[in-house]
C-alpha positions as CSV (number, residue, x, y, z in Angstrom):
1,X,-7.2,17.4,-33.4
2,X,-3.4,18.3,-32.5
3,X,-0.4,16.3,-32.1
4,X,-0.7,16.1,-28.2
5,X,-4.3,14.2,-28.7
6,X,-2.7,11.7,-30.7
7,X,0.3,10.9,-28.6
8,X,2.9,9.5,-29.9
9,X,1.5,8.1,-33.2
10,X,5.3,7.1,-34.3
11,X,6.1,5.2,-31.5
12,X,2.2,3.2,-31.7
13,X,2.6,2.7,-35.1
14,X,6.2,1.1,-34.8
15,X,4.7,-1.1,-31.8
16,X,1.6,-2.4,-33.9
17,X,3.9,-3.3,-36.9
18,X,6.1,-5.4,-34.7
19,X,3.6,-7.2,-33.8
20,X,2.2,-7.8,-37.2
21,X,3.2,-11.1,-38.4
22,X,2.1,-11.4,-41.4
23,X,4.4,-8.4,-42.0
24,X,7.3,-9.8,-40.8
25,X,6.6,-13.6,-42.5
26,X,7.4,-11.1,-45.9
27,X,10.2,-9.7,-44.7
28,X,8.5,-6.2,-44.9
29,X,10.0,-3.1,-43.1
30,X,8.2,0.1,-41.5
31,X,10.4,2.8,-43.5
32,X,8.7,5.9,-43.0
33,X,6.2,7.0,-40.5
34,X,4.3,10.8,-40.8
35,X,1.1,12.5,-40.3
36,X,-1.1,11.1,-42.6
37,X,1.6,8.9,-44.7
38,X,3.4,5.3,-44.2
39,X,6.0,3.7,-46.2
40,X,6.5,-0.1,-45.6
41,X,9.7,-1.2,-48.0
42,X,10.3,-4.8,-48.9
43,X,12.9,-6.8,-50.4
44,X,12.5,-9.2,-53.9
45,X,12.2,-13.1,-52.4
46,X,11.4,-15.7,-54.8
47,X,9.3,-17.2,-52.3
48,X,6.9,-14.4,-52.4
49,X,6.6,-14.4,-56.2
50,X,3.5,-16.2,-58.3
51,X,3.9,-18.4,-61.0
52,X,5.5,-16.3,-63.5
53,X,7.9,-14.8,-61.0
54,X,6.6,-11.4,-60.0
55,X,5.5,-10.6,-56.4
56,X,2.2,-12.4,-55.9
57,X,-1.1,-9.9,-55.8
58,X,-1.6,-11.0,-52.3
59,X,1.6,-9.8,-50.9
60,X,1.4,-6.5,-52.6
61,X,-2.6,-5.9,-51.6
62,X,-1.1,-7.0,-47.9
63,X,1.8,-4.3,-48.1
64,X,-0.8,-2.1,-49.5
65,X,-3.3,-2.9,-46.6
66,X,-0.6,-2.6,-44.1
67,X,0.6,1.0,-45.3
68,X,-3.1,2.8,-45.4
69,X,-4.1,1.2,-42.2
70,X,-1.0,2.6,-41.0
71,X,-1.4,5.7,-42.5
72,X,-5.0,5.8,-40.6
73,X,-3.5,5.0,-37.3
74,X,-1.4,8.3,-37.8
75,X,-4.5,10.4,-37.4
76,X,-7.1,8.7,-34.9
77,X,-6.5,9.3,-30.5
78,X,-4.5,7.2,-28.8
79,X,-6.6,4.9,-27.2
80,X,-8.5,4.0,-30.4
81,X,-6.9,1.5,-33.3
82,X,-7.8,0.9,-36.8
83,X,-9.7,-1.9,-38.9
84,X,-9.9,-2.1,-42.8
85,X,-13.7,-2.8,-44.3
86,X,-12.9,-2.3,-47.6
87,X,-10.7,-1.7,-50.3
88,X,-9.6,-1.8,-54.1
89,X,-6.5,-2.9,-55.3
90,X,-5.3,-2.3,-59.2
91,X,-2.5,-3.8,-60.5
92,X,-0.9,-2.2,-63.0
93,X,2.4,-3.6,-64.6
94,X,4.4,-6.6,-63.0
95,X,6.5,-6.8,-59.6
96,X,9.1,-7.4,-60.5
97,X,12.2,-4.9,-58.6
98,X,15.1,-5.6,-56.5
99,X,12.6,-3.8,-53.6
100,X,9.4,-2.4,-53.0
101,X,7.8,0.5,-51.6
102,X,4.7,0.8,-50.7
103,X,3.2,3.8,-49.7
104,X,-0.3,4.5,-48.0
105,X,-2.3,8.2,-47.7
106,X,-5.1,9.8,-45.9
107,X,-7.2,11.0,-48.8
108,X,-10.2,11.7,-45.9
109,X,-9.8,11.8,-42.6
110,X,-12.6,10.7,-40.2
111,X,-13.9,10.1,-36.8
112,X,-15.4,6.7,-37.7
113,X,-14.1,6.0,-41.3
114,X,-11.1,7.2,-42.5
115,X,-10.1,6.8,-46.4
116,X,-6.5,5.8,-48.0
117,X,-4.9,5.5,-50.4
118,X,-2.0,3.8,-51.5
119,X,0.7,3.2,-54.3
120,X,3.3,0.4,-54.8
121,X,6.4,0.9,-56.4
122,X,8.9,-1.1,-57.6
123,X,12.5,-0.4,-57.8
124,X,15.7,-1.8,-59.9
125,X,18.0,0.5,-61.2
126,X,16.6,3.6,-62.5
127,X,13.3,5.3,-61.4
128,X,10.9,3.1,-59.3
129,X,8.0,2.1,-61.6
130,X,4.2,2.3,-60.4
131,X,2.9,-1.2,-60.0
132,X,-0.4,-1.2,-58.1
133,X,-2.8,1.1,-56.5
134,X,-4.9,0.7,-53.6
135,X,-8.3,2.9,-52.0
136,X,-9.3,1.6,-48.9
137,X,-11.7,2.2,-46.3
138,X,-10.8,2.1,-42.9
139,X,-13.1,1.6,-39.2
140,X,-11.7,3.7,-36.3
141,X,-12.3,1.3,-33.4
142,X,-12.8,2.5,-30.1
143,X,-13.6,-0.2,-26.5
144,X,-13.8,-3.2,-28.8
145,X,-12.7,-6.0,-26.3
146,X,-9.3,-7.4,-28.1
147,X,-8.8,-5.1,-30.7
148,X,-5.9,-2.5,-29.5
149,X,-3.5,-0.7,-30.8
Protein backbone atom coordinates (compact mmCIF):
# COMPACT_ATOMS: atom_id res chain seq x y z
CA UNK A 1 0.00 0.00 0.00
CA UNK A 2 1.37 3.54 -0.94
CA UNK A 3 0.55 6.90 0.23
CA UNK A 4 -1.87 7.72 -2.67
CA UNK A 5 -4.14 4.58 -1.41
CA UNK A 6 -4.39 6.06 1.85
CA UNK A 7 -5.19 9.58 0.94
CA UNK A 8 -4.70 12.03 2.99
CA UNK A 9 -4.35 10.20 6.34
CA UNK A 10 -3.20 13.66 8.10
CA UNK A 11 -5.95 15.57 7.17
CA UNK A 12 -8.64 12.27 8.30
CA UNK A 13 -6.91 11.81 11.23
CA UNK A 14 -7.10 15.57 12.34
CA UNK A 15 -10.94 15.48 11.30
CA UNK A 16 -11.76 12.29 13.45
CA UNK A 17 -9.98 13.81 16.52
CA UNK A 18 -12.15 16.89 16.34
CA UNK A 19 -14.81 15.21 16.52
CA UNK A 20 -13.72 13.08 19.41
CA UNK A 21 -15.21 14.43 22.59
CA UNK A 22 -14.08 12.62 24.93
CA UNK A 23 -10.72 14.03 23.76
CA UNK A 24 -11.50 17.43 23.84
CA UNK A 25 -13.58 17.11 27.55
CA UNK A 26 -9.52 16.42 28.68
CA UNK A 27 -8.26 19.05 27.10
CA UNK A 28 -6.09 16.73 24.93
CA UNK A 29 -4.31 17.98 21.69
CA UNK A 30 -3.32 16.00 18.30
CA UNK A 31 0.51 17.00 18.35
CA UNK A 32 1.99 14.85 15.91
CA UNK A 33 0.56 12.90 13.05
CA UNK A 34 3.01 10.29 10.71
CA UNK A 35 2.92 7.01 9.08
CA UNK A 36 2.53 4.64 11.61
CA UNK A 37 2.88 7.15 14.78
CA UNK A 38 0.50 9.72 16.80
CA UNK A 39 1.33 11.96 19.54
CA UNK A 40 -1.70 13.35 21.52
CA UNK A 41 -0.17 15.98 24.28
CA UNK A 42 -2.14 17.02 27.32
CA UNK A 43 -1.96 19.56 29.93
CA UNK A 44 -1.89 18.73 34.03
CA UNK A 45 -5.76 19.72 35.34
CA UNK A 46 -6.58 18.86 38.78
CA UNK A 47 -9.83 17.87 37.63
CA UNK A 48 -8.45 14.94 35.69
CA UNK A 49 -6.37 13.71 38.71
CA UNK A 50 -7.50 10.55 41.21
CA UNK A 51 -7.48 10.68 44.70
CA UNK A 52 -3.94 11.16 45.44
CA UNK A 53 -3.44 13.77 42.79
CA UNK A 54 -1.91 12.08 39.72
CA UNK A 55 -3.72 11.78 36.35
CA UNK A 56 -6.44 9.20 36.90
CA UNK A 57 -5.69 5.61 35.03
CA UNK A 58 -8.66 6.25 32.88
CA UNK A 59 -7.55 9.42 31.27
CA UNK A 60 -4.13 8.08 30.50
CA UNK A 61 -5.61 4.40 29.10
CA UNK A 62 -8.09 7.05 27.02
CA UNK A 63 -4.91 9.17 25.72
CA UNK A 64 -3.35 5.90 25.25
CA UNK A 65 -6.42 4.44 23.24
CA UNK A 66 -6.81 7.61 21.35
CA UNK A 67 -3.00 7.64 20.15
CA UNK A 68 -2.77 3.76 18.74
CA UNK A 69 -6.13 3.97 17.20
CA UNK A 70 -4.83 6.92 15.65
CA UNK A 71 -1.74 5.57 14.87
CA UNK A 72 -3.89 2.56 13.09
CA UNK A 73 -5.91 5.00 11.03
CA UNK A 74 -2.44 6.23 9.55
CA UNK A 75 -2.13 2.89 7.69
CA UNK A 76 -5.66 1.50 6.64
CA UNK A 77 -7.51 3.07 2.91
CA UNK A 78 -9.41 5.84 3.05
CA UNK A 79 -12.78 4.78 3.05
CA UNK A 80 -12.26 2.36 5.97
CA UNK A 81 -11.98 3.64 9.92
CA UNK A 82 -10.67 1.91 12.97
CA UNK A 83 -12.16 0.13 16.21
CA UNK A 84 -10.14 -0.95 19.37
CA UNK A 85 -11.07 -4.78 20.66
CA UNK A 86 -8.53 -4.95 22.93
CA UNK A 87 -5.78 -3.75 24.83
CA UNK A 88 -3.32 -3.67 27.95
CA UNK A 89 -2.48 -0.84 29.74
CA UNK A 90 0.60 -0.84 32.55
CA UNK A 91 1.12 1.82 34.74
CA UNK A 92 4.34 2.34 35.74
CA UNK A 93 5.25 5.30 38.14
CA UNK A 94 2.68 8.24 38.94
CA UNK A 95 1.24 11.10 36.58
CA UNK A 96 2.17 13.52 37.83
CA UNK A 97 3.99 16.39 35.02
CA UNK A 98 3.14 19.80 34.04
CA UNK A 99 2.07 17.82 30.46
CA UNK A 100 1.75 14.67 28.87
CA UNK A 101 2.58 12.87 25.87
CA UNK A 102 1.29 10.11 24.69
CA UNK A 103 2.53 8.39 22.01
CA UNK A 104 0.89 5.36 20.02
CA UNK A 105 2.80 2.80 17.26
CA UNK A 106 2.17 0.29 14.63
CA UNK A 107 4.03 -2.67 16.05
CA UNK A 108 1.94 -4.93 13.10
CA UNK A 109 0.21 -3.68 10.54
CA UNK A 110 -2.85 -5.49 9.10
CA UNK A 111 -5.75 -5.74 6.74
CA UNK A 112 -8.19 -6.66 9.46
CA UNK A 113 -6.31 -6.18 12.76
CA UNK A 114 -3.79 -3.96 13.17
CA UNK A 115 -1.45 -3.92 16.57
CA UNK A 116 -0.14 -0.75 18.63
CA UNK A 117 1.50 0.19 20.85
CA UNK A 118 1.89 3.03 23.00
CA UNK A 119 3.89 4.94 25.74
CA UNK A 120 2.84 7.87 28.06
CA UNK A 121 5.19 10.27 29.19
CA UNK A 122 5.17 12.73 31.64
CA UNK A 123 6.97 15.91 31.57
CA UNK A 124 8.20 18.64 34.34
CA UNK A 125 11.39 20.02 34.10
CA UNK A 126 14.06 17.74 33.07
CA UNK A 127 13.62 14.56 30.90
CA UNK A 128 9.98 13.30 30.43
CA UNK A 129 9.63 10.16 32.61
CA UNK A 130 7.84 6.84 31.24
CA UNK A 131 4.55 6.51 33.11
CA UNK A 132 2.39 3.84 31.38
CA UNK A 133 2.44 1.49 28.53
CA UNK A 134 -0.22 0.35 26.30
CA UNK A 135 -0.57 -2.89 23.49
CA UNK A 136 -3.71 -2.69 21.78
CA UNK A 137 -5.46 -4.44 19.25
CA UNK A 138 -7.23 -2.68 16.66
CA UNK A 139 -10.50 -3.86 13.97
CA UNK A 140 -10.11 -2.16 10.57
CA UNK A 141 -13.79 -1.45 9.73
CA UNK A 142 -14.97 -1.39 6.41
CA UNK A 143 -19.32 -0.63 5.24
CA UNK A 144 -20.27 -0.76 8.91
CA UNK A 145 -23.48 1.50 8.74
CA UNK A 146 -22.38 4.52 11.26
CA UNK A 147 -19.06 3.83 11.90
CA UNK A 148 -16.76 6.32 9.55
CA UNK A 149 -13.92 7.94 9.60
Amino acid sequence: MNDTDRGDFRERISQSFSRQAAMHTIGAELTRVEHGMVEIELPFDVKLTQQHGILHAGIISAALDSACGFAAYSVIDAEASILTIEFKVNLMSPGRGERFLFRGEITKPGSNIIVADGRGYAISDGPAKLIASMTGTMMVIRGREGITG
